[in-house]
N, C-alpha and C positions, 0 to 999 in steps of 0.2 A: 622504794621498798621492793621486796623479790615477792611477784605473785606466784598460785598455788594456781595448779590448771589439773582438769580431771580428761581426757581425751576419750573416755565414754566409758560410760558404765553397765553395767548387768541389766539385762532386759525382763528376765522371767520372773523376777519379786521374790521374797523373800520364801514365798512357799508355790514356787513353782506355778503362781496363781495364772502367768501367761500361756504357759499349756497345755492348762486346765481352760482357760478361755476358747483357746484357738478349737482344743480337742473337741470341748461341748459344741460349739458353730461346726464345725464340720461333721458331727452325729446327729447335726440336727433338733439339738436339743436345747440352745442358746438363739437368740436372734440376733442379726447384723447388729442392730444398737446397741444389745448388750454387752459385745464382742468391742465394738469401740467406744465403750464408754470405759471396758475395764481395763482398755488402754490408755486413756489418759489416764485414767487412777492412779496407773504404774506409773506411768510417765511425773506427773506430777507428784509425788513418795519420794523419785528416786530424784528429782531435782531439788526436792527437802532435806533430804538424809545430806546433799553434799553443800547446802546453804547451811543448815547446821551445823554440820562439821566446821563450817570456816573458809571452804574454799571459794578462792577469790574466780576463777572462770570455770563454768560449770556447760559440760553439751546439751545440745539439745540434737536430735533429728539424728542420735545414735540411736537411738528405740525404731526395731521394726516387729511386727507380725512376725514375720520368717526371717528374713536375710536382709541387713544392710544396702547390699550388690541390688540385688532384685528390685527392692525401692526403686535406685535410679535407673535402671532399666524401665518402669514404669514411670519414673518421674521425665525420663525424656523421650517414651514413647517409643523406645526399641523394640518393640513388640512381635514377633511373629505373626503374620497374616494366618497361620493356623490357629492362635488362639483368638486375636483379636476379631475375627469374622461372626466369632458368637455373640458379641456385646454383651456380652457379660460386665454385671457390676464392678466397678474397679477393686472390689475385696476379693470377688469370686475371680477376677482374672487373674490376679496377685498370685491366688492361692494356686491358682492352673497351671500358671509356667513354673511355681515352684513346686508341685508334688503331684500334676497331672487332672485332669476330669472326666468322666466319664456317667456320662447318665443318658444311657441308651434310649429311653424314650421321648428326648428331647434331641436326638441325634447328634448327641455331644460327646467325642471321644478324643484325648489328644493326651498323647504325653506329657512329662516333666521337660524344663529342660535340663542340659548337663550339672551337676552336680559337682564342686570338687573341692580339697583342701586348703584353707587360705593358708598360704604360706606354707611356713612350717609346725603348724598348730592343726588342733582336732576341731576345730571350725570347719567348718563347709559353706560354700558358697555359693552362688545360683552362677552359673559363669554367662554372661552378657553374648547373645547370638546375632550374628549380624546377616544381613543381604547384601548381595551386589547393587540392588538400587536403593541403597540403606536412607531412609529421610530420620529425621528426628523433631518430635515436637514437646514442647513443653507443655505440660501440666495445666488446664487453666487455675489449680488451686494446689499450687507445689508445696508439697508437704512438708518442706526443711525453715518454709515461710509460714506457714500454719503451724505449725509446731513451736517456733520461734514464737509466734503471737500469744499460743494458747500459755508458755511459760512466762509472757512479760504480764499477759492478764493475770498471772500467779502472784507476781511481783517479784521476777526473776527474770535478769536481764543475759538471756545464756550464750553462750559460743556455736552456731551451726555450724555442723559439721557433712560434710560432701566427698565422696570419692572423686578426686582429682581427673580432668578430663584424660590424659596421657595412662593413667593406672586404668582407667574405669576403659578406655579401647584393648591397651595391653594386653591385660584381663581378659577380655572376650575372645571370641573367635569366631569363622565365617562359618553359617548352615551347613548344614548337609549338600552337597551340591553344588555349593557357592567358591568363588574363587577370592572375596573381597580381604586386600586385607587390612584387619581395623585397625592399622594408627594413621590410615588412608582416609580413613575418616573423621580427622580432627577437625578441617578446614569448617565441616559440615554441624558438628557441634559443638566446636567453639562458641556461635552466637546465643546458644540454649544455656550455657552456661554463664555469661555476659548478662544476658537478661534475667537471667535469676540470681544472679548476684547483685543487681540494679534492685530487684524488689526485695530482698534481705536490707538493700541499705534504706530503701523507703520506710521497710517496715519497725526499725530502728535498730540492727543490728550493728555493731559498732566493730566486731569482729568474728573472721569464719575460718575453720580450720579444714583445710583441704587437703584431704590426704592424697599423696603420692607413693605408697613403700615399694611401688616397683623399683624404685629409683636402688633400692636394697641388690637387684640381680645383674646377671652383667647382662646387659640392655643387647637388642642387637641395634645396628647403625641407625636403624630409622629410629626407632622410638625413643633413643637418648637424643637426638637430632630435634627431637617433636616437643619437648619441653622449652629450649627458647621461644622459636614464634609462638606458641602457645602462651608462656606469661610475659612475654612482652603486648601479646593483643589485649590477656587479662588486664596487666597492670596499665595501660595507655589511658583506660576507661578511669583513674585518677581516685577522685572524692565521690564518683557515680557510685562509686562500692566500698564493701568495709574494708577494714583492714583485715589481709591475709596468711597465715601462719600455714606457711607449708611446711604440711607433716611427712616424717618418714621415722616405720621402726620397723623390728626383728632383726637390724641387723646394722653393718657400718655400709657411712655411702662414699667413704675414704677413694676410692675406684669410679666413682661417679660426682667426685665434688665439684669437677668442674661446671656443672650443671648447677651447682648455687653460684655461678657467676651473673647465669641469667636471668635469677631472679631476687639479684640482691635490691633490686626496688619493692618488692614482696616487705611487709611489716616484721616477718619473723619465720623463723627455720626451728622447725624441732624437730630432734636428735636422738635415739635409743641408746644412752650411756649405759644402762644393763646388761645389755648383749654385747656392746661393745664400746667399752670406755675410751681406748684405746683412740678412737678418734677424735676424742674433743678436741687439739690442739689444732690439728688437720679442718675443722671445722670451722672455727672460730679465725682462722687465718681467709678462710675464704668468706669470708659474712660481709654484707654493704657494711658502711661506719656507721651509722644509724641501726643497723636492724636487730633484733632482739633476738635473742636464741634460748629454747624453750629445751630444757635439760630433761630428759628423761631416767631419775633416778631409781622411783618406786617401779617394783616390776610389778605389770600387768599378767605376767603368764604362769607365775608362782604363788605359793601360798607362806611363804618366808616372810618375818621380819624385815623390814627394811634395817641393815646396818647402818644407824643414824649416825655413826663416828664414819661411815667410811662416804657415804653420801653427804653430808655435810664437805666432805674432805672436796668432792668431788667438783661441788656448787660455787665452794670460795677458790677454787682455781679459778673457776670461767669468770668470777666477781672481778679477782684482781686484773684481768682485762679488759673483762667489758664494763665493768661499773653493774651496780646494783638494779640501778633503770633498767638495763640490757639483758636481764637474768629473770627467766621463769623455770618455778620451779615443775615437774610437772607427771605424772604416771608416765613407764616408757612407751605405752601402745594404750589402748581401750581396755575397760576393768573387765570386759564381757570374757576372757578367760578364768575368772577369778569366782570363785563361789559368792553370793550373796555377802552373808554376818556371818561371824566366827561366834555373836553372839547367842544364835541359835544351837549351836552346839552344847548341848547339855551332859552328855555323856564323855565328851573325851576326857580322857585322862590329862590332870591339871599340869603337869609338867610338860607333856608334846605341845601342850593346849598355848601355852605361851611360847610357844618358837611360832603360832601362826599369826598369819594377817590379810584376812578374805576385802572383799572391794571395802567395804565401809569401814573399817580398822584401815586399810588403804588413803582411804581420803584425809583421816586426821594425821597418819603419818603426814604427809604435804605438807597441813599447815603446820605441824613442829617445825620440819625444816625452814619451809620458807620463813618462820619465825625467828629460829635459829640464826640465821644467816642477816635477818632483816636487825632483829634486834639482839643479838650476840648469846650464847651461848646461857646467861644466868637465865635469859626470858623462862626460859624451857627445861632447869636444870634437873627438876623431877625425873620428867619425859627421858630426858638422854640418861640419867644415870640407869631408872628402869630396864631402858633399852640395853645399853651395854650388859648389865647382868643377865639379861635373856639371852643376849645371844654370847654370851661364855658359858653359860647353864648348857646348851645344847652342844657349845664345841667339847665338852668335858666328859658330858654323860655317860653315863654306861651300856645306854641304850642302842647308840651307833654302833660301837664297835661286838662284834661277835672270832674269839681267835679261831673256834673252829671254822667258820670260814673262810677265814683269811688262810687258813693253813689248807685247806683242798684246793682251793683256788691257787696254791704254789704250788701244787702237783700235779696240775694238768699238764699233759703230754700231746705230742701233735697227732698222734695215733687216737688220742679222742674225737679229733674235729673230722673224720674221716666214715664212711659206710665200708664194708666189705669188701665189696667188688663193684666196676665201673657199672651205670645205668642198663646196658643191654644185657649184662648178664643177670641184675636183679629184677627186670621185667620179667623175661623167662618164666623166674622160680615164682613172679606173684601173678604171672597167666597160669601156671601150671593150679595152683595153691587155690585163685579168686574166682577162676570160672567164668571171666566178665565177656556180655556178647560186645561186640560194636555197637559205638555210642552210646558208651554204658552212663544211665543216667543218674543220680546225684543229686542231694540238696547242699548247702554251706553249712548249717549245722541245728541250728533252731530253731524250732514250730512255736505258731504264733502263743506269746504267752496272755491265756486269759486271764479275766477277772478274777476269773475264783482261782488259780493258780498265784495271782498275786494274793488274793486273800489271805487263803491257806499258809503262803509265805510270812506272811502279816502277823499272822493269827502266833505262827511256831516263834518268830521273832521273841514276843510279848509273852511267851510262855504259857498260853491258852489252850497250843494241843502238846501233847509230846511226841519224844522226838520218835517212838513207834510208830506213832497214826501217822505221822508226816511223812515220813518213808513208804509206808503204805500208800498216803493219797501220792506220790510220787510215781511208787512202783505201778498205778493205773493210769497216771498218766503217758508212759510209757509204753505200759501196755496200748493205750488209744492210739498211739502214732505210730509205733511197728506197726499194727494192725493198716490204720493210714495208709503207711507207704506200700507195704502189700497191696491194697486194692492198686493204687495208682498204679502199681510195676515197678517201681522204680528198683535198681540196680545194687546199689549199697546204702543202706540205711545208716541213719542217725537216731539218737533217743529222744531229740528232742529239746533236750537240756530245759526241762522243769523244772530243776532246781535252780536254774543259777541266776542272780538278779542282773547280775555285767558280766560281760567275757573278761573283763579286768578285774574291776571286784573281788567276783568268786575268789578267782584264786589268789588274790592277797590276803584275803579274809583266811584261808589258811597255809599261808607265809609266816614266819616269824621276817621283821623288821618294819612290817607295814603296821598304818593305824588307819581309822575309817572315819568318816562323819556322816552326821545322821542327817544333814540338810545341806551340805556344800553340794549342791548340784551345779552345773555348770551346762551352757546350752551346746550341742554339739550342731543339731541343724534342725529349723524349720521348731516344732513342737520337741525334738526329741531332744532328752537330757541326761548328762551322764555324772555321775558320783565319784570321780576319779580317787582313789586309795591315793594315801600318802606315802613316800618311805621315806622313814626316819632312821632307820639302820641296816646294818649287814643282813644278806637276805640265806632263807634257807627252808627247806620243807620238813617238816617234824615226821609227816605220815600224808600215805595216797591222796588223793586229791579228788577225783574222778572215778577211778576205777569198779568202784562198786553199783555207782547207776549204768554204766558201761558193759560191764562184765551182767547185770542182769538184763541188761536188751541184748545179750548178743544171745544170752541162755533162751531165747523166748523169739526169737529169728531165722525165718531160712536163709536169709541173705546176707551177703558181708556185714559188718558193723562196725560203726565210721568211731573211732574215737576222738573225741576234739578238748584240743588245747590251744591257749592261745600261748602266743613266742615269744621270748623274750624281749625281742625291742618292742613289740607293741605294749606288754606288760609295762616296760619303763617310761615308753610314752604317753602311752595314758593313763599313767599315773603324773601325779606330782612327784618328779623326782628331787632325790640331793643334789645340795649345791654345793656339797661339802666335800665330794669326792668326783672323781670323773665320771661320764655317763658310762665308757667303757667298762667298770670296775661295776656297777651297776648291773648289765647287761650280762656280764659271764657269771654273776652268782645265781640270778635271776634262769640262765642255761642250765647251770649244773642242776639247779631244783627239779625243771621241767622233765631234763635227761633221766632222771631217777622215777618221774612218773609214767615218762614213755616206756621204759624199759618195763616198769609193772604192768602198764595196760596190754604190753605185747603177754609178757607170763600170764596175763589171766583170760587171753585167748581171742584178744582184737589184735587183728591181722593189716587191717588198715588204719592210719592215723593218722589225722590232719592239724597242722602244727600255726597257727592263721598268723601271718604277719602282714597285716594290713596297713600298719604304722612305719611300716621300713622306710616308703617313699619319704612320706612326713618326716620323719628326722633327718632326710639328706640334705647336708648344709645348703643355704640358696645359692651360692657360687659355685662354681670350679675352682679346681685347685686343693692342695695338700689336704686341707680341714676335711673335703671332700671323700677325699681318697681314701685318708684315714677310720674317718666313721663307716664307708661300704667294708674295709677290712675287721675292724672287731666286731659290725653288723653281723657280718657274713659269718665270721666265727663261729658266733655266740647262738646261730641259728643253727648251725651245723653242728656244735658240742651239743645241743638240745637234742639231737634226734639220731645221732652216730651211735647210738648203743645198740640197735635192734637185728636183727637175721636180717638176709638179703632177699627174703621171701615176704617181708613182711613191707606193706609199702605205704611212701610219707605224702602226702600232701599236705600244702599250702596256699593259701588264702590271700590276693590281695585285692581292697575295694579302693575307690576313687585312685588308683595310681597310675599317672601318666610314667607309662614304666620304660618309652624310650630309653631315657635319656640316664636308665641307670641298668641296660640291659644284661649287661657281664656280671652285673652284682645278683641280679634273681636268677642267670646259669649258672654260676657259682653256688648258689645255695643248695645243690644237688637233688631237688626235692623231685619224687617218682612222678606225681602232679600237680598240676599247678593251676590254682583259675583265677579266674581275674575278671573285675569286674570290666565290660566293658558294651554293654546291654545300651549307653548312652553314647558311646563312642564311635566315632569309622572305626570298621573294619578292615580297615587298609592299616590301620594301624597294628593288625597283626602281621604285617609284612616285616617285621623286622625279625620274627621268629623263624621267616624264609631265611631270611640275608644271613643271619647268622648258624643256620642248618641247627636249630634249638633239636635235640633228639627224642625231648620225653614229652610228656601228654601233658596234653593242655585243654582247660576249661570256662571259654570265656562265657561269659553270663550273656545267658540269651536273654533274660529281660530281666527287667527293674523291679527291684521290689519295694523300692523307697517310693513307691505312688501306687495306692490301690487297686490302682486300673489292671484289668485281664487283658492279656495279650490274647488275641487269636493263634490258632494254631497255625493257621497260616503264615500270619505275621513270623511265629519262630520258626518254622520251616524257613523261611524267607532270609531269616538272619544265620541259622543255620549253612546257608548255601553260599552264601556270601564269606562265609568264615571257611568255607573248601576251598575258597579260592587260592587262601595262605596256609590252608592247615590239612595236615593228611585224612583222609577217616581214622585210618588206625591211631593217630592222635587226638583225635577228638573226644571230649567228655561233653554229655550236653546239661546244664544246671542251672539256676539261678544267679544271679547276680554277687546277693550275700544274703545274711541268714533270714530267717522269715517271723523274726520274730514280735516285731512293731505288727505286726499286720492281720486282718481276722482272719479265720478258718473260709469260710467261704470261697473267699476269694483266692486263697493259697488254694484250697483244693482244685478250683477249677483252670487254675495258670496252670499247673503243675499237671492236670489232668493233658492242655494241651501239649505242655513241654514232652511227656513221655508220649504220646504220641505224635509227635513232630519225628522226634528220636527211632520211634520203631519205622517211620514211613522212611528214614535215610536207611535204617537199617536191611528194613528187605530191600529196599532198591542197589542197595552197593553189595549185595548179598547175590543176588541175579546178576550183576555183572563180573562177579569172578566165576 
C-alpha cells in the first residue's frame, strides 16, 4: 500500500495558545512548568488531529518553543561561551541565544544570535554560530528522543525528525572574529549525530526523517563533497539505527542528484514535486533499487486545494516504476507554513472558503490520495468528485478576474518605472526642501503597539465603539508619539502606525482581490505570528489607504513626516499568493495600487516616503540562473512603478530586514530608492563593503541595533557600531536607526534604546562637524 507521511506540522495550536505560553513565561507571569507542560499539550493535540485524520507516518520533534534550528544548536551543544557561562536553565538559555537576556542585576547581558530567512519563506531562523575551537556535545536527554518517547507513551509511534548534519553546518556561520569554516566541521559532529540516532533506535523508532534542503542551492565544492562521507559513516552503523528518509524541499535537486548516488543505501529520499515536478523522472532514475521515494504532492507553503486529479496523476507516474511498496505519499515541506483549521474560520465567505486547505484539511487531503492510488479511484469517489468541482468553481469565478485592471496594467509605459531626474540632482532639491543635519536620525516605522491600542482595535472590530471614537482614540495616539519623537530629537518622524494590525494586512484589508481570516495565523519567528491575506483575484485600490492618519501627524509636527507603505513584493509575499496566474502579474497590479497612494500622500503634504520591501530577498529564487534574473527584473520593476509618480524634491525610502543583500546587490541599486536601510544590527559590518566596491551614491541606514530582543543597547555600544560602519560608509551617507520597526516591543525599552541611538548620532555629529 502507498503510505501517507506528514513532514511536520503547525506548532502554535489552534488559538495561538504557544505564544500565549511562551509570552506569559517571559512577563513573568506563567512558571517554567507550566510553560512545559502547555507544550506537550500541543505536542500531543497535534499528533492526534494527524492519527485521526488517518495518516500513516506522523513527526514528532518538529515542535519547538522558538525555532527548529535552535533546538539543535542546543541539542549538540553549539553554544557560545557568552551565553553558556551563565548556566542558565536550558529553557532560559534556549530563550537567550534566540531573542537575547538581559537582567542587569544579575549581571546578565547578552544578545540574540543572528536571525535570518529560511529559505525562501517568512520563517526565520536562529542561524547556528560556530568557533574556531568549535567541540560539540550531546544532550544528556536529547529532546528528538524525549519527544519520541513522550508520543509512543500516547500510543503513537512517530517519525523524528533532525536537521541533517551537512544543512545544520551549511546553515551556520563562524562568530564574530572567527575564521572557522563550518562544513569543516562535520568530522567533529558526525559522532553526535551517530549516537543519537543509536538511542532513537533503542528507544523504538523504527524511522527518522532527516532533512537536508540545502541540497536545494548550488552548493559550493566542499559542502556538496561533505554529504558522501557523511552518509556513508551514517549508513555503515547498519540496524544500530532506524531507517532514514532523507528530506529535501522548496525546490528541485535535479543539479545536485548526483548526491543521491551516495546515499542510495539511506531507506528513502523525499522530493518537493510542488515546486518542482518537473524532476521526478530525474529522481527516480538516480534512487538505489530498493529505496523508497517519498513524493511531495500537498503544498506546505500554500493555502490551495490540493488538485486531487493532478496529484493523483503525479503519484501513479512514480507507482508505474517503482511499484506501490516504493511510493509515499507525503506534504511537500513541513505544514508550519500553513495556518492551523480552515475550520475555525467562521466568517469567510463560503465560496473563497472552499478553494482553501490549512494544515489539518492538509492531512486528510494525504489520506484521499494515498487511498486513491492504494485502492483505486471508487475508494474515494465522493472526495475526488467534490474536489474537482472546487477547484473549477475557482477557475470560473468571477472573482478572479477584474477587466479594469487587466486594461491599466496594458497601458503602462516605460516612462512610468522611472523618477525625474538621476539621484544627485534629487538629493539637492530634498537637502534644500528637508533641512536634515548629519546623521539624521530615524525610526522604520512603528511604535510599540500596546494593550489598549490592541483593545481598542478589538473593541471597533466587534462594533463596540464607532468609527468617530476610534479615530479619535487614534488621533491621541499619535499625538503621544510625535510628541515622543520630539523629546528624543529624533530627525524625521513617523506616526506610529496605531492603526494597522500587519504591514500586510492593512492594506489588503483595503484592496479589492484579497480575503482575510480570522484565525489563520501562521508563526513567523520565535512567539511572533502573522495572519497572511489571501489573494483570490485581480488587485486594485478603491480609495487612499493611509493618507489621513499621515497627513494629520504631519499637521501636528515640526519635523519631516515619514509616510510608510509597504511594496509590492513584500505585499505578494506575505500574502498567500495565486497560483493561477504568475507572481509577476501579481506584483505590478499590486504597484500600480501603491503608486496611486504615494502620489496622494505626496499631495497631502509628506515629503518623505518609505516604501519597505523587506521580502525582496525572500522571493529570489535559491539558484542562479534565468528564474533568477527574471524575478530581480519584474521585482525591480514593480518597486520602481510604485514610487515613480512623485517630484524630485520629494524623497523615497526603503526598508530591508533579515537580507543578506550581497548576493543580489545591482537589484537593490537598481531600485533607485533616495534611502535605503537595512537591517544589519546582527551582521559584520564588513559586510557593508560591498557598497564601497560598487561606489553605491545614495544614503544608507544600517540598523544600529536589534530590536527583535528586548535588550537596550548602550550608547556606547552604538556609537561603537556606528564607527565601524565609517569604515565603509561616508558620514554624508549615513542615517542612524533601528534595525526594523519597534512594534513587538514595550515603550520602556524603546524609549531608552532610541534615547541612546540619538545620542550616539549627535556625538558623530559634532565631532565630523569640528573637523570640516
Amino acid at each position: 500500500m502507498v503510505q501517507s507521511a506528514v513532514l511536520g506540522f503547525p506548532r502554535m495550536g489552534v488559538n495561538r495558545d504557544l505564544k500565549k505560553a511562551t509570552e506569559s513565561y517571559w512577563a513573568g507571569k506563567s512558571s517554567r512548568d507550566e510553560l512545559l507542560s502547555e507544550g506537550k499539550r500541543l505536542r500531543q493535540a497535534h499528533w492526534k488531529i494527524q492519527k485521526d485524520a488517518g495518516v500513516d507516518i506522523i513527526p514528532s520533534n518538529d515542535f519547538s518553543y522558538y525555532d527548529h534550528v535552535l533546538d539543535h544548536i542546543q541539542l549538540f551543544g553549539a553554544i557560545p561561551e557568552r551565553y553558556s557561562k551563565y548556566n542558565l536553565h536550558p529553557i532560559d538559555e534556549f530563550f537567550a541565544l534566540g531573542r537575547g537576556r538581559q537582567i542587569p542585576d544579575e549581571g546578565i547581558d547578552v544578545p540574540s544570535l543572528e536571525m535570518v530567512k529560511w529559505f525562501d519563506s517568512n520563517y526565520h531562523y536562529v542561524k547556528p554560530t560556530f568557533q574556531d575551537n568549535q567541540t560539540f556535545k550531546l544532550k544528556s536527554d536529547p529532546k528528538p528522543v524525549v519527544e519520541f518517547l513522550e508520543a509512543k507513551e500516547a500510543g503513537i509511534i512517530t517519525r523524528p525528525v533532525l536537521v541533517g548534519p551537512v544543512s545544520f553546518l551549511a546553515l551556520g556561520k563562524a562568530d564574530r572574529d572567527q575564521t572557522v569554516d563550518p562544513i569543516s566541521l562535520l568530522d567533529k559532529l558526525l559522532p553526535l549525530y551517530e549516537e543519537l540516532l543509536v538511542k532513537l533506535k533503542e528507544a523504538g523508532a523504527e524511522t527518522v526523517q532527516i532533512d537536508e534542503p540545502t541540497l536545494v542551492f548550488d552548493l559550493p565544492p566542499r559542502v556538496k563533497a561533505a554529504f558522501k562521507p557523511a552518509y556513508e559513516k551514517i549508513s555503515g552503523l547498519g540496524d544500530k539505527i532506524p531507517k532514514l528518509v532523507f528530506t529535501t524541499y522548496f525546490g528541485d535537486i535535479v543539479h545536485n542528484v548526483d548526491v543521491l548516488s551516495s546515499v542510495q543505501e539511506l531507506y528513502a529520499v523525499h522530493v518537493d514535486l510542488v515546486r518542482n515536478p518537473e524532476q521526478l523522472e530525474s529522481v527516480i532514475s538516480a534512487l538505489g533499487s530498493k529505496q523508497i521515494l517519498s513524493l511531495g504532492v500537498v503544498d506546505g507553503r500554500n493555502i490551495w486545494k490540493t488538485n486531487f486529479k493532478r496529484a493523483i496523476e503525479t503519484v501513479e507516474t512514480a507507482i508505474q516504476k517503482l511499484g506501490k511498496d516504493r511510493v509515499i505519499v507525503a506534504t511537500s515541506s513541513s505544514l508550519l507554513h500553513t495556518p492551523h483549521s480552515l475550520a475555525s474560520e467562521k466568517k469567510l465567505d463560503a465560496e473563497v472558503k472552499d478553494w482553501f486547505s490549512f494544515a489539518v484539511e492538509k492531512t486528510s487531503e494525504l489520506v484521499v490520495i494515498a487511498k486513491a492510488v492504494t485502492d483505486g479511484p471508487a475508494s474515494v469517489r465522493d472526495q475526488l468528485e467534490a474536489n474537482a468541482k472546487s477547484v473549477e468553481a475557482r477557475a470560473t469565478s468571477k472573482r478572479t478576474n477584474d477587466s479594469k485592471v487587466k486594461e491599466r496594467q496594458s497601458s503602462i509605459t516605460d516612462e512610468l518605472f522611472n523618477r525625474h531626474s538621476p539621484f544627485p540632482i534629487r538629493i539637492s532639491q530634498q537637502q534644500e526642501a528637508l533641512k536634515l543635519p548629519q546623521f539624521p536620525t530615524t525610526t522604520i516605522g512603528s511604535f510599540p503597539q500596546t494593550k489598549e491600542i490592541r483593545l481598542q482595535r478589538n473593541r471597533f472590530t466587534k462594533g463596540e465603539i464607532t468609527a468617530d471614537e476610534y479615530d479619535k482614540f487614534i488621533e491621541k495616539e499619535i499625538q503621544d508619539v510625535v510628541k515622543i519623537q520630539e523629546e528624543l530629537g529624533l530627525d524625521v518622524y513617523v506616526h506610529g502606525e496605531p492603526e494597522r494590525n500587519d504591514m500586510v494586512q492593512y492594506f489588503g484589508e483595503r484592496l479589492t482581490g484579497y480575503e482575510f481570516t480570522t484565525h489563520g495565523w501562521v508563526q513567523s519567528y520565535g512567539s511572533r505570528c502573522v495572519r497572511p491575506p489571501i489573494i483570490v483575484g485581480d488587485i486594485s485600490r478603491p480609495e487612499p489607504m493611509t493618507v489621513k492618519e499621515s497627513k494629520y501627524a504631519a499637521s501636528i509636527s515640526k519635523k519631516p513626516m515619514k509616510g510608510m507603505l509597504t511594496g509590492p513584493i513584500t505585499c505578494l509575499r506575505w500574502s498567500f499568493p495565486r497560483d493561477d496566474i504568475h507572481q509577476s502579474v501579481q506584483a505590478e497590479q499590486l504597484a500600480l495600487a501603491l503608486r496611486d497612494e504615494v502620489v496622494d500622500l505626496e499631495a497631502a503634504g509628506i515629503y518623505v516616503i518609505q516604501v519597505d520591501e523587506p521580502a525582496l530577498r525572500e522571493g529570489l529564487p535559491l539558484r542562479e540562473g534565468l528564474e533568477r534574473e527574471n524575478y530581480l527584473s519584474w521585482a525591480v520593476k514593480s518597486f520602481r512603478l510604485s514610487v515613480s509618480g512623485v517630484r524630485d524634491s520629494t524623497q523615497i525610502h526603503s526598508h530591508f530586514c533579515y537580507s543578506e543583500f550581497q548576493d543580489f546587490f545591482q537589484a537593490i541599486a537598481a531600485l533607485d530608492a533616495d534611502v535605503l536601510s537595512i537591517e544589519n544590527s546582527k551582521s559584520d559590518a564588513k559586510l557593508l563593503k560591498v557598497f564601497v566596491d560598487e561606489a553605491y551614491p545614495r544614503h544608507i541606514g544600517p540598523g544600529v541595533y536589534d530590536i527583535h530582543s528586548p535588550r537596550i543597547p548602550s550608547e556606547q555600544e552604538i556609537k561603537d557600531r556606528i564607527q565601524e560602519m565609517l569604515r565603509y560608509l561616508s558620514p554624508d551617507q549615513l542615517w542612524v536607526d533601528p534595525d526594523c520597526g519597534l512594534k513587538t516591543r514595550q515603550w520602556k525599552e524603546t524609549k531608552a534604546a532610541l534615547v541612546n541611538m540619538v545620542n550616539a548620532a549627535k556625538f558623530f555629529r559634532e565631532k565630523y562637524s569640528k573637523s570640516t
